[in-house]
VEXDREN-2710 file (C-alpha; in Angstrom, 1 decimal):
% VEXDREN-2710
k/r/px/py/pz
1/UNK/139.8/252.9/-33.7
2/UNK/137.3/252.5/-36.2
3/UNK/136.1/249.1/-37.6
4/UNK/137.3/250.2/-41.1
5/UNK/140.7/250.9/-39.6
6/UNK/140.7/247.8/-37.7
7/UNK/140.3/245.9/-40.6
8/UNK/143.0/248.3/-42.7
9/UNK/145.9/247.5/-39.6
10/UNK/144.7/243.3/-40.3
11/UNK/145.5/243.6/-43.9
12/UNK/148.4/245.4/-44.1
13/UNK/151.9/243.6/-44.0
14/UNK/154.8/243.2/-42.1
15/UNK/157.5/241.4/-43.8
16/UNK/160.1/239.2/-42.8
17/UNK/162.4/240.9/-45.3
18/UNK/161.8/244.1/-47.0
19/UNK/164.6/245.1/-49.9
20/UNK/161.9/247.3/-52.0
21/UNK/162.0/249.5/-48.8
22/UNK/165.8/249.4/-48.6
23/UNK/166.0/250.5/-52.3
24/UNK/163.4/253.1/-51.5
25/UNK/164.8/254.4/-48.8
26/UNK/168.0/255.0/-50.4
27/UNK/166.9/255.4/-54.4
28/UNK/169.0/258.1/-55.3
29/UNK/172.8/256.8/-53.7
30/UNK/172.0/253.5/-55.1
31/UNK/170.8/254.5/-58.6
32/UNK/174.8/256.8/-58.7
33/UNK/176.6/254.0/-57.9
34/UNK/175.0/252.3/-60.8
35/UNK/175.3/255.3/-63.1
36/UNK/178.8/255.4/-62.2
37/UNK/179.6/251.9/-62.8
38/UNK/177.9/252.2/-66.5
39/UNK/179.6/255.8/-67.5
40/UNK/183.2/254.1/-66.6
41/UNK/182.2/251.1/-68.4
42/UNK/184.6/248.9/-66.1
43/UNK/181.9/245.8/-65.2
44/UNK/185.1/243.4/-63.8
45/UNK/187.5/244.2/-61.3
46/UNK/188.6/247.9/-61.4
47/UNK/188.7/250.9/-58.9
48/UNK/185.5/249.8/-57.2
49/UNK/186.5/246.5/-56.5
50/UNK/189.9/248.0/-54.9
51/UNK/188.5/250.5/-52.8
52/UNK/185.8/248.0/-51.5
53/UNK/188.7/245.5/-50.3
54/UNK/190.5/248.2/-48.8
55/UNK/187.3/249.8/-46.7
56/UNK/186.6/246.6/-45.4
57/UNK/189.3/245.7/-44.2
58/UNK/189.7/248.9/-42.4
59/UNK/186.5/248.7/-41.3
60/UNK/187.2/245.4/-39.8
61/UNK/190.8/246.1/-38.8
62/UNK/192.4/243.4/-40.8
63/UNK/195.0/243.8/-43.1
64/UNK/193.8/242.2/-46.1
65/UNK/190.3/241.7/-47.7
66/UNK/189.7/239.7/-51.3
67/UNK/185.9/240.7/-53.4
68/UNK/184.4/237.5/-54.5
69/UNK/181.3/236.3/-56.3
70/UNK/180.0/234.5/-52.8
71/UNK/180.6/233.8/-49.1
72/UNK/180.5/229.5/-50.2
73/UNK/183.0/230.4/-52.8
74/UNK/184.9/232.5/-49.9
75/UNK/184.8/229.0/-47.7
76/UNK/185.8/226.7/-50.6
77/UNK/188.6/228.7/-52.0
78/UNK/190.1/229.7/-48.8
79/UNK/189.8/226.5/-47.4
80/UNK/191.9/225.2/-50.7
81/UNK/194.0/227.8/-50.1
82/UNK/195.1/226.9/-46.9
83/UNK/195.9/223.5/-48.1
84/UNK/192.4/221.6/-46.8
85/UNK/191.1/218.6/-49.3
86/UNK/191.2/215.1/-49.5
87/UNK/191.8/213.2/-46.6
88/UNK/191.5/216.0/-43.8
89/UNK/188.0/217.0/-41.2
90/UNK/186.8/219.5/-40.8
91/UNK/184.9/220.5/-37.6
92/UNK/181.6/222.4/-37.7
93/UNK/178.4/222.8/-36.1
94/UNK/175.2/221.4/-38.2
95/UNK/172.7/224.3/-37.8
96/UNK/174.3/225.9/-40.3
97/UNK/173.1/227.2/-44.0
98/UNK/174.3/224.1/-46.1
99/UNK/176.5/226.4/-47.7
100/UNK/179.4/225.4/-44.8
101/UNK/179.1/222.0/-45.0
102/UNK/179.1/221.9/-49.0
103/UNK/182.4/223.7/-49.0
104/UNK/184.0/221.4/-47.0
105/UNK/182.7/218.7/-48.7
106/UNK/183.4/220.1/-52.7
107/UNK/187.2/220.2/-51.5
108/UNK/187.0/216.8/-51.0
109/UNK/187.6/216.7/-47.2
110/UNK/185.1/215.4/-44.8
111/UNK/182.8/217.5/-42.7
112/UNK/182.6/216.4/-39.1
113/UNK/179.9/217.8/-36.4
114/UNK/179.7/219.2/-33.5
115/UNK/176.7/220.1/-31.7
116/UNK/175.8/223.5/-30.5
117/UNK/175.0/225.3/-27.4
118/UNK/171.9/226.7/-26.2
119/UNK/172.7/229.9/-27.6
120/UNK/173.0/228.4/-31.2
121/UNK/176.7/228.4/-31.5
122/UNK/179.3/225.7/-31.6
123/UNK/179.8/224.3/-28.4
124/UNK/183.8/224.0/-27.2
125/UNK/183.8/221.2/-25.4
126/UNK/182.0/219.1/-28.2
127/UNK/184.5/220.8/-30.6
128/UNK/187.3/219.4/-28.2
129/UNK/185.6/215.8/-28.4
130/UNK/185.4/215.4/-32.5
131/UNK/188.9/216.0/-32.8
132/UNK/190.9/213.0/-34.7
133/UNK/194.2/212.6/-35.8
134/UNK/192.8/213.8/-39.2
135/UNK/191.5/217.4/-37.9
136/UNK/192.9/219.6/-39.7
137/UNK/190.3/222.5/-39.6
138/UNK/187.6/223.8/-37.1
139/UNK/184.6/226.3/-39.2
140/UNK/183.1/228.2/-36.3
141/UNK/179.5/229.4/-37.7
142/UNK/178.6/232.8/-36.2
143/UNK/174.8/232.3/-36.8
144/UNK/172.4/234.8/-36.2
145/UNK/174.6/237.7/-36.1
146/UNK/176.2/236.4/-32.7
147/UNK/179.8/235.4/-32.8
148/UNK/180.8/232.0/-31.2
149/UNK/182.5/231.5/-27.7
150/UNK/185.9/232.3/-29.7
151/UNK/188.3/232.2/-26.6
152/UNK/188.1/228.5/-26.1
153/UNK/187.3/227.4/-29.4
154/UNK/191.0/229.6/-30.7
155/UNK/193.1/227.8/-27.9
156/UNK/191.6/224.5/-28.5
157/UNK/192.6/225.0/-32.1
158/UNK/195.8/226.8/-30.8
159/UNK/197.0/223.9/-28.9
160/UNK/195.9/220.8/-31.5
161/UNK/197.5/223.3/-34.5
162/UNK/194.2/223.4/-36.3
163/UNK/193.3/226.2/-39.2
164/UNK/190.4/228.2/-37.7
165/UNK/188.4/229.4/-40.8
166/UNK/185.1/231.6/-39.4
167/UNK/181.9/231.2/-41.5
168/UNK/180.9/234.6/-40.6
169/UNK/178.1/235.1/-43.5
170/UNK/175.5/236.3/-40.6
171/UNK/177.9/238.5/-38.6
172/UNK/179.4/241.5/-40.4
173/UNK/179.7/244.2/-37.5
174/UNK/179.4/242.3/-34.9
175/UNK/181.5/241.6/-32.0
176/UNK/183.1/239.1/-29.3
177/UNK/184.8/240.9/-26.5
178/UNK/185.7/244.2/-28.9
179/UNK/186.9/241.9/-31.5
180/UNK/185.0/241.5/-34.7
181/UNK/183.8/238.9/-36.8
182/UNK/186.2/237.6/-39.4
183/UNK/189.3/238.8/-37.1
184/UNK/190.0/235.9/-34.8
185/UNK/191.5/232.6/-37.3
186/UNK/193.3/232.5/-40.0
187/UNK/190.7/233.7/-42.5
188/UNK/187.1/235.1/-42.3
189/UNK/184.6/234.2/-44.8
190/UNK/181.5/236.5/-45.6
191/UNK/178.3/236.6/-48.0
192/UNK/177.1/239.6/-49.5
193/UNK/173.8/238.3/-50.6
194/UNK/170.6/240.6/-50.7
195/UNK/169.3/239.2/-47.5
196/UNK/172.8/239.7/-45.3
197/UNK/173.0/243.3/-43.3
198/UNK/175.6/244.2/-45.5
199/UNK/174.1/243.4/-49.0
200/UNK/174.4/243.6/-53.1
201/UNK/172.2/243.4/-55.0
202/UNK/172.7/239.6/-56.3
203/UNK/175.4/237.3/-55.3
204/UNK/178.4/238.6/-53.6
205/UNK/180.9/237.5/-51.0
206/UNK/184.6/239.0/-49.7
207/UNK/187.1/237.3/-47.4
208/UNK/189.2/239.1/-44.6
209/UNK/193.1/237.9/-43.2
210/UNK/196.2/239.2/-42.7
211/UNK/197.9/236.8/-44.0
212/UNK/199.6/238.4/-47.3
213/UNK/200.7/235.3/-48.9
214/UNK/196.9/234.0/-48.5
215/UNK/195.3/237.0/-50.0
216/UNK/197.7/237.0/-53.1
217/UNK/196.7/233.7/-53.5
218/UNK/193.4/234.3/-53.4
219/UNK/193.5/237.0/-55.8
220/UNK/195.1/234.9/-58.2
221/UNK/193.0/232.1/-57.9
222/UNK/189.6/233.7/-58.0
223/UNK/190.6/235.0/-61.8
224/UNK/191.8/231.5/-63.4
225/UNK/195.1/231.4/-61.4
226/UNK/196.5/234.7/-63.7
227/UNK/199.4/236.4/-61.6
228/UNK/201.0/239.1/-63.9
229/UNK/199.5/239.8/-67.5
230/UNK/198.7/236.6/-68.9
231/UNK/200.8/234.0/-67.0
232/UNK/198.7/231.7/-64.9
233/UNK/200.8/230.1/-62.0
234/UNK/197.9/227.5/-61.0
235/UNK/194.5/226.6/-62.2
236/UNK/192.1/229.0/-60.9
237/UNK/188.2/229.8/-61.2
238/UNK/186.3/232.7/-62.1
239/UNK/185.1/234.0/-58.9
240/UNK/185.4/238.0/-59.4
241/UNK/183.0/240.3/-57.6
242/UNK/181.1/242.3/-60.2
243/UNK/182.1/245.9/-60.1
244/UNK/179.0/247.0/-59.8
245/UNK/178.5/245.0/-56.5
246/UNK/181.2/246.5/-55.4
247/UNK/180.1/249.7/-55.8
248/UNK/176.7/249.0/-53.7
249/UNK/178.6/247.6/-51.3
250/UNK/180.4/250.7/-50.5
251/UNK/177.5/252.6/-49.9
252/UNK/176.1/249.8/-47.9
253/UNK/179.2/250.0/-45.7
254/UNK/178.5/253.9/-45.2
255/UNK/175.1/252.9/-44.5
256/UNK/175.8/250.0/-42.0
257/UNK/176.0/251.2/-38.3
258/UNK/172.6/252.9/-38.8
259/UNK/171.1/249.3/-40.2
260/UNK/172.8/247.6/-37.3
261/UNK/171.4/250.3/-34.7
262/UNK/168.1/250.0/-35.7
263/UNK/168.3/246.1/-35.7
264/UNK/169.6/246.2/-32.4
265/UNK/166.8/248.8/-31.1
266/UNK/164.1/246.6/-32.7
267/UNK/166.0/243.6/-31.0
268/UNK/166.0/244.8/-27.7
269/UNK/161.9/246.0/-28.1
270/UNK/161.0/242.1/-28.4
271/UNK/162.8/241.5/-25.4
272/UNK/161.6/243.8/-23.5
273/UNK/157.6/243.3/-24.8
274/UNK/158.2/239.4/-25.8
275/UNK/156.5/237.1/-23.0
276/UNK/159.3/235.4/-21.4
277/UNK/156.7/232.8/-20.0
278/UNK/156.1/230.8/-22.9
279/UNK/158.9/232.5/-25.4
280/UNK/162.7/231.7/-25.4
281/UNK/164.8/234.6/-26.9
282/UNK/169.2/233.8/-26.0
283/UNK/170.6/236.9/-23.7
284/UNK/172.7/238.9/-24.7
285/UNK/176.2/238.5/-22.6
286/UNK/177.9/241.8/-21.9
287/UNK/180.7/241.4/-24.0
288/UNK/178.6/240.6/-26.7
289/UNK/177.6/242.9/-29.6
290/UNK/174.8/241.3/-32.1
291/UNK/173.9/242.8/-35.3
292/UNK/170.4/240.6/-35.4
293/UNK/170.8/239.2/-38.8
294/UNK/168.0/237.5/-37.7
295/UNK/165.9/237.7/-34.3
296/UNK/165.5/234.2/-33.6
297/UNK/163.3/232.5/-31.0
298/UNK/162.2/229.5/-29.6
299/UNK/158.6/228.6/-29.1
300/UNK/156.5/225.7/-28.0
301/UNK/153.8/224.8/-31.2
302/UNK/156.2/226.3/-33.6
303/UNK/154.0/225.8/-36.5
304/UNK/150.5/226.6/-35.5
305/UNK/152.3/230.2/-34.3
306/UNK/153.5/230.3/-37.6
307/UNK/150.0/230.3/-39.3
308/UNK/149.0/232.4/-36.7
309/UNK/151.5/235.1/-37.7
310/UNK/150.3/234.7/-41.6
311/UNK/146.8/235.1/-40.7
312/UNK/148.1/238.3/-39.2
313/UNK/149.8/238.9/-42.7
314/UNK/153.0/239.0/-40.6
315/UNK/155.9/237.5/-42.1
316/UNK/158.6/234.8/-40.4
317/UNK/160.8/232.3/-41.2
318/UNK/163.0/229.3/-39.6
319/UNK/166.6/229.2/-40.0
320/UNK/167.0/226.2/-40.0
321/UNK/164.3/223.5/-40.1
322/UNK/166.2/220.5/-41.0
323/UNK/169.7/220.5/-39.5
324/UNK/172.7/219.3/-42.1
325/UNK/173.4/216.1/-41.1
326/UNK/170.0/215.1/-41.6
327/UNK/169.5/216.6/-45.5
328/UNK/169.7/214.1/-48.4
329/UNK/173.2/215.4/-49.1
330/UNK/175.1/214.1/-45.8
331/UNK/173.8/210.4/-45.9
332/UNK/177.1/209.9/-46.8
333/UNK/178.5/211.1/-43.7
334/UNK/176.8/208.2/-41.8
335/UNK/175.2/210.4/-39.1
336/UNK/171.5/209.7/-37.9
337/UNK/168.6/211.6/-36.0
338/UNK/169.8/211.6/-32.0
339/UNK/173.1/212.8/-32.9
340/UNK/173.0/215.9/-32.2
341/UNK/170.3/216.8/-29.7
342/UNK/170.6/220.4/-29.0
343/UNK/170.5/221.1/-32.5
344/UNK/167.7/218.9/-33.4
345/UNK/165.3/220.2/-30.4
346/UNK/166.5/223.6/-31.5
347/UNK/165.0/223.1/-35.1
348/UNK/161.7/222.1/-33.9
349/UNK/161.0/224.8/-32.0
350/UNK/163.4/228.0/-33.6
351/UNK/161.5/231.1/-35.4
352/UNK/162.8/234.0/-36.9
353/UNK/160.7/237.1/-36.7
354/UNK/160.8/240.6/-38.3
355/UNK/164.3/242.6/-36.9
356/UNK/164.7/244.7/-40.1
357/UNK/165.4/248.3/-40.1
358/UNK/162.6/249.3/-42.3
359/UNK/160.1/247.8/-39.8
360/UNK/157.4/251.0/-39.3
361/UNK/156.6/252.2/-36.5
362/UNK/154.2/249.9/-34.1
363/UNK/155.2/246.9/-36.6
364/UNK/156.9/245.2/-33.5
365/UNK/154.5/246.0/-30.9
366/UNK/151.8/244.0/-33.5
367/UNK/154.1/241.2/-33.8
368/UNK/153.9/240.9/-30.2
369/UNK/150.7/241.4/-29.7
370/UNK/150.1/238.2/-31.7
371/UNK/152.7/235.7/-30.2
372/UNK/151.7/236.7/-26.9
373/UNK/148.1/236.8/-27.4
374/UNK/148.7/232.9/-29.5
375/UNK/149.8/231.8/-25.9
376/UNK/147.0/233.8/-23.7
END
């Protein structure tokens, strides 16, 4: 390799996220769906949105899905739905997006924690422990694209009659034991947003159950309460999935295994090249199936890796660096730092690298290269 080539592989970069390649790599599909959108000149609610509810819900074997403008409005309104507000907890771990946490909380309801287990998920047995005679909900987050240990967590629910209500935002496709996410409580709750595996192109979320009488409530609640033509039952919202979002999102669902493959094989590359030494990645169980919305480790000197990485022009993240209960918004809730260990030693030292399936070839093996070469 030549100097001038050395200096050419420096500069160029690897991003943490790359939607211009998505939209490249797909121009012409997405760029129909558009023009199809504009020629029928139906922007809200129409065929689109219909045929989007029903392939997702066949894709996710359930018999119901609802299109709505967000996964947090998918939380807050199926949450109200199911009769959650003032006066009840809610149970969920505080690694979380905020997003969780400030559903529960907009409904009036009080969001109670429970810390995680090593592999980032909510453990069971501290689940078990937070219950009160006012639990009346446990929110299971599925973060990184790995569901939660569902088979305790559903009869620890089952036999204290709590609603199960899955924040599955980060785990579209994946699945626990051949079930998938969204599938195993009484409703699952999903964003669409740009950075998700399955993504529009702005804000977007959908929410799967087979309950009938909860869909049709959630139909008519996301479009101001209106059942019928004109005769509004309750006060709703406005929380309608754009048609055109709809539209993307059915190409994006075409589209999906082959994002999820190549998440998985770029997954599987770190673990196999990553230095196990010095780097922490979570196994993989066998009845596990990830879809790597994010690859997330754990590393000692978090930070300086981090700069390391930029200097690199290699992109990263951290998902999340300061855990719910210790943001501005919960001093409310009373808790302090010490709480929750697992989750608090976990947000020191997580990092999310490059998984994306527009990663080039040799992308990985340079991302690598420089973590393992940061620890000598």
């Amino acid at each position: 390799m030549t100097e001038v080539d050395t200096d050419m592989r420096k500069e160029s970069a690897i991003k943490f996220v790359d939607l211009a390649a998505q939209f490249e790599g797909h121009r012409d599909e997405i760029m129909q769906c558009v023009e199809r959108v504009f020629v029928s000149g139906k922007f809200v609610g129409g065929e689109e949105v219909d045929l989007f509810e029903k392939e997702v819900a066949d894709y996710c074997g359930v018999s119901h899905a609802v299109a709505l403008n967000s996964g947090t409005d998918a939380l807050m309104l199926g949450m109200s739905v199911l009769g959650i507000g003032p006066g009840d907890e809610v149970i969920t771990p505080p690694n979380s997006f905020i997003a969780s946490t400030a559903a529960i909380a907009r409904l009036g309801a009080t969001p109670i924690f429970a810390d995680v287990r090593d592999d980032m998920n909510i453990d069971p047995d501290k689940f078990a422990a937070a219950i009160s005679p006012r639990t009346k909900a446990v929110m299971p987050v599925h973060l990184t694209g790995r569901i939660a240990d569902m088979d305790p967590i559903l009869e620890i629910a089952q036999k204290n009659n709590l609603i199960v209500v899955e924040d599955a935002s980060q785990a579209f496709g994946s699945l626990y034991k051949e079930k998938i996410a969204g599938s195993f409580g009484h409703m699952g709750c999903f964003s669409a947003h740009p950075l998700k595996n399955l993504n529009a192109a702005g804000d977007a979320g959908f929410l799967l159950t087979d309950d009938a009488e909860v869909a049709e409530k959630m139909a008519s609640l996301r479009n101001h309460g209106i059942v019928g033509k004109g005769r509004s039952e309750i006060f709703g919202v406005v929380s309608r999935m754009d048609t055109i979002q709809a539209a993307l999102l059915r190409l994006k669902l075409k589209l999906l295994p082959e994002v999820i493959r190549r998440r998985r094989d770029n997954a599987k590359i770190y673990r196999e090249l990553l230095d196990d030494v010095h780097i922490y990645v979570p196994p993989e169980k066998p009845y596990e199936f990830n879809t790597y919305h994010t690859m997330v480790i754990r590393v000692e000197r978090r930070d300086q890796l981090r700069r390391a990485l930029s200097e690199k022009n290699i992109g990263s993240a951290i998902h999340y660096e300061t855990p719910i209960h210790l943001q501005p918004a919960a001093v409310s809730l009373g808790y302090k730092a010490g709480d929750f260990p697992i989750t608090e030693q976990q947000a020191g030292n997580i990092l999310s690298i490059p998984v994306h399936q527009d990663l080039m070839p040799g992308d990985i093996e340079r991302v690598v290269e420089t973590i393992n070469g940061f620890y000598g």
